[in-house]
PAMARLUM-300347 format. One record per atom (N, C-alpha, C): residue in three letters; y negated, x negated, z negated. Coordinates in steps of 0.1 Angstrom, whole numbers, plus 5000, padded with zeros to 4 digits. Layout:
BEGIN
AlaYXZ ...
//
This chain:
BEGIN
Unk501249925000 Unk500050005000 Unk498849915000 Unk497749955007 Unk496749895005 Unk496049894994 Unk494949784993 Unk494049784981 Unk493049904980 Unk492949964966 Unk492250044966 Unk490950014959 Unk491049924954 Unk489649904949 Unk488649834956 Unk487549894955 Unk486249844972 Unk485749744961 Unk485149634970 Unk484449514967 Unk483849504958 Unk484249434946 Unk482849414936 Unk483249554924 Unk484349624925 Unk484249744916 Unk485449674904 Unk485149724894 Unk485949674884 Unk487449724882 Unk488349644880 Unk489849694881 Unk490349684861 Unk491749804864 Unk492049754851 Unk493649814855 Unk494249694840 Unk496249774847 Unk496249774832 Unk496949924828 Unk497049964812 Unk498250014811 Unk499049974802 Unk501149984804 Unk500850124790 Unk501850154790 Unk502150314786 Unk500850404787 Unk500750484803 Unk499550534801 Unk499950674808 Unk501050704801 Unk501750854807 Unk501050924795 Unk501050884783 Unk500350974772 Unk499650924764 Unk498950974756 Unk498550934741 Unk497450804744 Unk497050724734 Unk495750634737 Unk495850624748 Unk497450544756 Unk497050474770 Unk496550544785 Unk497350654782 Unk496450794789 Unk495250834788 Unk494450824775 Unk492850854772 Unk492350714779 Unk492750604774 Unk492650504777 Unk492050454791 Unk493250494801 Unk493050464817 Unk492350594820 Unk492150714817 Unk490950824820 Unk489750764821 Unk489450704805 Unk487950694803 Unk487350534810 Unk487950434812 Unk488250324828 Unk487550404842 Unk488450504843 Unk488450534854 Unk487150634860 Unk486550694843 Unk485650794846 Unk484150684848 Unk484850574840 Unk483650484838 Unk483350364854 Unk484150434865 Unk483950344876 Unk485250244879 Unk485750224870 Unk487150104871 Unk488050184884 Unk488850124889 Unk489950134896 Unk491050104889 Unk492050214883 Unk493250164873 Unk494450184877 Unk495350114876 Unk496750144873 Unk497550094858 Unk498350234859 Unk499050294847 Unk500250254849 Unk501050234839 Unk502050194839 Unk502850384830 Unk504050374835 Unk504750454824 Unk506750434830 Unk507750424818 Unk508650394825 Unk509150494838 Unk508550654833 Unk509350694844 Unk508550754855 Unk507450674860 Unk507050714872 Unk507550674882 Unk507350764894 Unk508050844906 Unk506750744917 Unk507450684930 Unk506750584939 Unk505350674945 Unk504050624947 Unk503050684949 Unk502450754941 Unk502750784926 Unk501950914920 Unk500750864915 Unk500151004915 Unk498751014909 Unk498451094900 Unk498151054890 Unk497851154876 Unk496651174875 Unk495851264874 Unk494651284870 Unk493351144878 Unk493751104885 Unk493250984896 Unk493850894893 Unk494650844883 Unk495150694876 Unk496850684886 Unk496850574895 Unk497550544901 Unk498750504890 Unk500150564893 Unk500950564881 Unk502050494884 Unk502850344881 Unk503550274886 Unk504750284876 Unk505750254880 Unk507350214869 Unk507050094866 Unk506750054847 Unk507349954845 Unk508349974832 Unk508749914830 Unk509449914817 Unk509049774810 Unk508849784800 Unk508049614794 Unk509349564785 Unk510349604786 Unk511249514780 Unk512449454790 Unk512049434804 Unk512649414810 Unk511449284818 Unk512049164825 Unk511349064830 Unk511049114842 Unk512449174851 Unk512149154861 Unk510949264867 Unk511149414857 Unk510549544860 Unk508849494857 Unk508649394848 Unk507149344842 Unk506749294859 Unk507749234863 Unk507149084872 Unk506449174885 Unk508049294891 Unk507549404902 Unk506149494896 Unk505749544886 Unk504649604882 Unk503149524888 Unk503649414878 Unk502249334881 Unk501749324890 Unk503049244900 Unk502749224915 Unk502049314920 Unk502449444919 Unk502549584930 Unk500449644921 Unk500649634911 Unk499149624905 Unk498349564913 Unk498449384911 Unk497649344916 Unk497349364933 Unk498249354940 Unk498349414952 Unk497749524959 Unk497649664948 Unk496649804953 Unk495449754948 Unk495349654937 Unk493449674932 Unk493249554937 Unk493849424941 Unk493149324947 Unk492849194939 Unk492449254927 Unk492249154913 Unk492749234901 Unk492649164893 Unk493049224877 Unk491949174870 Unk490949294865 Unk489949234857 Unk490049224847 Unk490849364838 Unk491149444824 Unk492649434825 Unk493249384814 Unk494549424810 Unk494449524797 Unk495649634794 Unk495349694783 Unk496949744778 Unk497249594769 Unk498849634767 Unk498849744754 Unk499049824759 Unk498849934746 Unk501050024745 Unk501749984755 Unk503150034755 Unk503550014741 Unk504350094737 Unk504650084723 Unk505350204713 Unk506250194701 Unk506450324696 Unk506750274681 Unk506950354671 Unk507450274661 Unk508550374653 Unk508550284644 Unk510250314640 Unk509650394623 Unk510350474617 Unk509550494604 Unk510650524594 Unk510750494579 Unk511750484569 Unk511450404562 Unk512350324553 Unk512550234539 Unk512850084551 Unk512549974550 Unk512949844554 Unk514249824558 Unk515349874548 Unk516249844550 Unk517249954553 Unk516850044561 Unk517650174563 Unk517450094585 Unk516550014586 Unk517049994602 Unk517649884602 Unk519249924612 Unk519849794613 Unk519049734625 Unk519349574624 Unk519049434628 Unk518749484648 Unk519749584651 Unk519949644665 Unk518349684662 Unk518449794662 Unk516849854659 Unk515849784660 Unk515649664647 Unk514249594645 Unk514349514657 Unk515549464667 Unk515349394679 Unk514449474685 Unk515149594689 Unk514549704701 Unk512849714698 Unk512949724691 Unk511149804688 Unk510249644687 Unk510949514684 Unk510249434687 Unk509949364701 Unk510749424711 Unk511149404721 Unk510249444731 Unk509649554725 Unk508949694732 Unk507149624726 Unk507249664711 Unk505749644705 Unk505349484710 Unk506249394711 Unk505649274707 Unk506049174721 Unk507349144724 Unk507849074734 Unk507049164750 Unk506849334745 Unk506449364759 Unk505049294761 Unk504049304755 Unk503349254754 Unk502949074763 Unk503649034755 Unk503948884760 Unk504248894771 Unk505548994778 Unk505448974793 Unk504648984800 Unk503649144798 Unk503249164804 Unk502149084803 Unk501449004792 Unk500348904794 Unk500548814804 Unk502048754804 Unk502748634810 Unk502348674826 Unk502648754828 Unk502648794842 Unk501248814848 Unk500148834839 Unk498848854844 Unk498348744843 Unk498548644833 Unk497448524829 Unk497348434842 Unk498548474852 Unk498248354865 Unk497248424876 Unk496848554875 Unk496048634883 Unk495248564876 Unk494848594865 Unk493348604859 Unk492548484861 Unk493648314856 Unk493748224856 Unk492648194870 Unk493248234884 Unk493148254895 Unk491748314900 Unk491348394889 Unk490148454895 Unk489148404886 Unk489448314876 Unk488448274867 Unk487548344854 Unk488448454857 Unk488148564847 Unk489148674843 Unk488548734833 Unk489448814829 Unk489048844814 Unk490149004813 Unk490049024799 Unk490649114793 Unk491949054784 Unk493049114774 Unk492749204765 Unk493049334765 Unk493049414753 Unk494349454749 Unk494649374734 Unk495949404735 Unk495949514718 Unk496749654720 Unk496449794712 Unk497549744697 Unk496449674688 Unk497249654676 Unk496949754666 Unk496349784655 Unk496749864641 Unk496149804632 Unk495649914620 Unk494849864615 Unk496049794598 Unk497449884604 Unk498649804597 Unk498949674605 Unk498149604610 Unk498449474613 Unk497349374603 Unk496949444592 Unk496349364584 Unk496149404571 Unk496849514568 Unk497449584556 Unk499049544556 Unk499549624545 Unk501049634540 Unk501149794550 Unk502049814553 Unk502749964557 Unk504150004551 Unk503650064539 Unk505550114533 Unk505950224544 Unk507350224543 Unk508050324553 Unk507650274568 Unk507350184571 Unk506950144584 Unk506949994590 Unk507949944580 Unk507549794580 Unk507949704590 Unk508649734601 Unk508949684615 Unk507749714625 Unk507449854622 Unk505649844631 Unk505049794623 Unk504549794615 Unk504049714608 Unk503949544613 Unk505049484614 Unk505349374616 Unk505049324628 Unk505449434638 Unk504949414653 Unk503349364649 Unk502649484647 Unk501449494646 Unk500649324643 Unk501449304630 Unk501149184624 Unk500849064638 Unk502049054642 Unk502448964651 Unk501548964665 Unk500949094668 Unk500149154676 Unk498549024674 Unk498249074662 Unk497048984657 Unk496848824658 Unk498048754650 Unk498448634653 Unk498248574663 Unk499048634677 Unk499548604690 Unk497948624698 Unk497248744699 Unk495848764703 Unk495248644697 Unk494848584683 Unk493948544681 Unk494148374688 Unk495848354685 Unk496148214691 Unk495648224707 Unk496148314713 Unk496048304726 Unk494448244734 Unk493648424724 Unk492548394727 Unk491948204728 Unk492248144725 Unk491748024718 Unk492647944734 Unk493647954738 Unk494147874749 Unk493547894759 Unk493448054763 Unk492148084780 Unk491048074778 Unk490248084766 Unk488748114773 Unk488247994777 Unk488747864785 Unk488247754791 Unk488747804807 Unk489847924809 Unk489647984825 Unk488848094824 Unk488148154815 Unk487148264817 Unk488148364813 Unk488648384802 Unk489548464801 Unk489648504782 Unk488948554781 Unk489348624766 Unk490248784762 Unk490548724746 Unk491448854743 Unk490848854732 Unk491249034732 Unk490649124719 Unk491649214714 Unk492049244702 Unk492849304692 Unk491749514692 Unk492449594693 Unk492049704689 Unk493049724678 Unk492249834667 Unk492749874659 Unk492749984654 Unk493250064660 Unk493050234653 Unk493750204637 Unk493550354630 Unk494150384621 Unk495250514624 Unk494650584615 Unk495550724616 Unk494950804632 Unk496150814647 Unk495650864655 Unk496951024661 Unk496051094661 Unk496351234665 Unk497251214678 Unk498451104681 Unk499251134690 Unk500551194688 Unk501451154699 Unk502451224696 Unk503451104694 Unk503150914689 Unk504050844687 Unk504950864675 Unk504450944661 Unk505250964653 Unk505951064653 Unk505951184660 Unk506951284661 Unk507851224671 Unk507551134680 Unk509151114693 Unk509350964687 Unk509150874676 Unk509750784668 Unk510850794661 Unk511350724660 Unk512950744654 Unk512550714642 Unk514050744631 Unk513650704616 Unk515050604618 Unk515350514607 Unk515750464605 Unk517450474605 Unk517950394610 Unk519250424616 Unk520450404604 Unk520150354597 Unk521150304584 Unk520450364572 Unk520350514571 Unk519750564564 Unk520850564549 Unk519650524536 Unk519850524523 Unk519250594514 Unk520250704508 Unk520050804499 Unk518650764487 Unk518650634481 Unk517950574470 Unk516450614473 Unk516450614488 Unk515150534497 Unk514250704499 Unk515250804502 Unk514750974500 Unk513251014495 Unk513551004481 Unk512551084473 Unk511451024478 Unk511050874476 Unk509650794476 Unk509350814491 Unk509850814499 Unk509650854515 Unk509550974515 Unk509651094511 Unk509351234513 Unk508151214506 Unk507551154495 Unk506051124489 Unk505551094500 Unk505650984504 Unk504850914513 Unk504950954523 Unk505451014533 Unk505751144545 Unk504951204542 Unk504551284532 Unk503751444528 Unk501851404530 Unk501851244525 Unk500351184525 Unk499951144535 Unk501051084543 Unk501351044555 Unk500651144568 Unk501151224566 Unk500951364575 Unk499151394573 Unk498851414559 Unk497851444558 Unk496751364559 Unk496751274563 Unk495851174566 Unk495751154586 Unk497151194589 Unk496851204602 Unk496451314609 Unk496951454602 Unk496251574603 Unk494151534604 Unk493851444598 Unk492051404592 Unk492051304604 Unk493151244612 Unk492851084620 Unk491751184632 Unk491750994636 Unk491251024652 Unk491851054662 Unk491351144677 Unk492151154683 Unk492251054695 Unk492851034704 Unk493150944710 Unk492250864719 Unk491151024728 Unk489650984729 Unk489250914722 Unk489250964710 Unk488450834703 Unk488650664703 Unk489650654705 Unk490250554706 Unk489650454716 Unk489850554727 Unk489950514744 Unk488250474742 Unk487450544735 Unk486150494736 Unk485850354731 Unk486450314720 Unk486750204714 Unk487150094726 Unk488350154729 Unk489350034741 Unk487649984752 Unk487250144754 Unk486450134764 Unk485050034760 Unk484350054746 Unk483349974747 Unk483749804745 Unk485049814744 Unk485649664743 Unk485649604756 Unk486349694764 Unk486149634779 Unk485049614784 Unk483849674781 Unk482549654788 Unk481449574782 Unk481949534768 Unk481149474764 Unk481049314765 Unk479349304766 Unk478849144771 Unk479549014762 Unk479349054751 Unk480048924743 Unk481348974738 Unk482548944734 Unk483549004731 Unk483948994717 Unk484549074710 Unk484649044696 Unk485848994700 Unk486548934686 Unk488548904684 Unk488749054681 Unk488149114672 Unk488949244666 Unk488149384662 Unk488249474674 Unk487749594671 Unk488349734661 Unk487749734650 Unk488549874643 Unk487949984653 Unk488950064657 Unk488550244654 Unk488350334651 Unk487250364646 Unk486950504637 Unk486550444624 Unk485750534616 Unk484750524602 Unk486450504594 Unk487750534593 Unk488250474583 Unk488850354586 Unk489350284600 Unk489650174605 Unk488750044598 Unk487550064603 Unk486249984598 Unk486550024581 Unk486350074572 Unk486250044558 Unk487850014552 Unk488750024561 Unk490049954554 Unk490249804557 Unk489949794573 Unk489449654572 Unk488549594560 Unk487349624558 Unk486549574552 Unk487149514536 Unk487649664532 Unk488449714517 Unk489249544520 Unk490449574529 Unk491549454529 Unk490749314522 Unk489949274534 Unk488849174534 Unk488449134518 Unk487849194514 Unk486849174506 Unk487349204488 Unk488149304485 Unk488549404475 Unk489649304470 Unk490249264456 Unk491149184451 Unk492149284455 Unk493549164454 Unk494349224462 Unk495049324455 Unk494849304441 Unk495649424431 Unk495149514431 Unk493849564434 Unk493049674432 Unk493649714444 Unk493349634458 Unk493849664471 Unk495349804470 Unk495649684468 Unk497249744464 Unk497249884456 Unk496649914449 Unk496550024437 Unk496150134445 Unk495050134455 Unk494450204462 Unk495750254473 Unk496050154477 Unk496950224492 Unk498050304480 Unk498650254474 Unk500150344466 Unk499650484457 Unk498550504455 Unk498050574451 Unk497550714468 Unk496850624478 Unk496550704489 Unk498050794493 Unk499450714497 Unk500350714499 Unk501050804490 Unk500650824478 Unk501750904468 Unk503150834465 Unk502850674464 Unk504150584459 Unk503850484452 Unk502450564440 Unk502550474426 Unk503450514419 
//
């Protein structure tokens, strides 16, 4: 297929963008002028969703990353914006998922990621510019009980952005960390719970479920988000790490700043598992 994007207009390729952020995500790109392609695993050759050109990848696979990219860069010409936002999480006690599990979901949250960076950094490299937004959590800088494998992703999310950042920006190439908090999708109802479920682990997880809920019932919704992703991509000087929403920004800060016992007293108390 030919290139679709006309001279001089800004491109962006954003992986899970069939729903939820990465769908608000590549909308609000697209309304803003960009020329995008979406990734989702089960799109069908030529589709168009709502204008957003919609490709097959699957991010835990090399070879499905390597045909995506290609076939990306190929309809837009360049790769300005990356936006690895693919991802799902797993939710329960630590040790109710077996070793199978915390592979899979690291495979997806964290290793997709890396492919799919892997696969862009020699475009970007190439065009002397560029710019990573990779969709971390604002539990990538907190504790997350009942969640501690996304959690972990997350973690690992922050790490890998901030190192990276620091290798490209001598090809004109920076990365930035987003960080929602509680967001109004549909990743925790189609999340799995933990596979090696333990009776002990019940009661304190039905606490923390019930606070759980009600804080996401109050989150933001994915718009919101996408506004975030959005003023990251457009903006002149780049931060490392954008929070999400009025409570993203004060739990950052809280983490930051607040001793860590008080810290701690607050979240088990938020949670209903003092």
């Amino acid at each position: 297929m030919a290139t679709f994007a006309s001279k001089g207009q800004k491109t962006a390729f954003v992986t899970g963008a069939s729903s939820g952020i990465g769908k608000a995500a590549a909308l609000a790109f697209s309304r803003a002028g960009y020329r995008v392609v979406g990734t989702s695993r089960k799109a069908v050759p030529d589709e168009i969703r709502d204008g957003i050109r919609m490709i097959a990848c699957d991010v835990t696979s090399d070879a499905s990353v390597a045909g995506a990219v290609a076939l990306a860069d190929a309809e837009l010409g360049r790769i300005d914006l990356l936006v690895n936002n693919a991802g799902y999480a797993v939710s329960g006690a630590a040790e109710e998922s077996s070793i199978e599990q915390v592979r899979a979901l690291f495979n997806t949250n964290f290793l997709g990621v890396v492919r799919v960076t892997n696969a862009v950094l020699p475009i970007m490299r190439q065009q002397r510019d560029g710019r990573i937004l990779n969709i971390g959590s604002v539990v990538g800088l907190i504790p997350g009980p009942f969640g501690a494998y996304y959690t972990a992703s997350k973690h690992a999310i922050e790490g890998y952005s901030e190192s990276l950042d620091h290798e490209v920006r001598s090809f004109g190439i920076r990365v930035a960390v987003i960080e929602p908090w509680a967001t109004k999708t549909s990743i925790e109802a189609n999340s799995p719970q933990g596979d090696l479920p333990v009776a002990a682990c019940r009661e304190t997880f039905a606490r923390y479920q019930g606070a759980f809920n009600a804080a996401m019932a109050e989150g933001d919704t994915a718009d919101d988000v996408a506004a975030t992703i959005l003023a990251a991509g457009q903006a002149r000087k780049l931060q490392l790490r954008y929070p999400s929403g009025k409570a993203a920004r004060q739990t950052a800060f809280a983490r930051r700043f607040l001793p860590r016992a008080l810290f701690d007293r607050i979240l088990r108390k938020q949670f209903n598992i003092a």
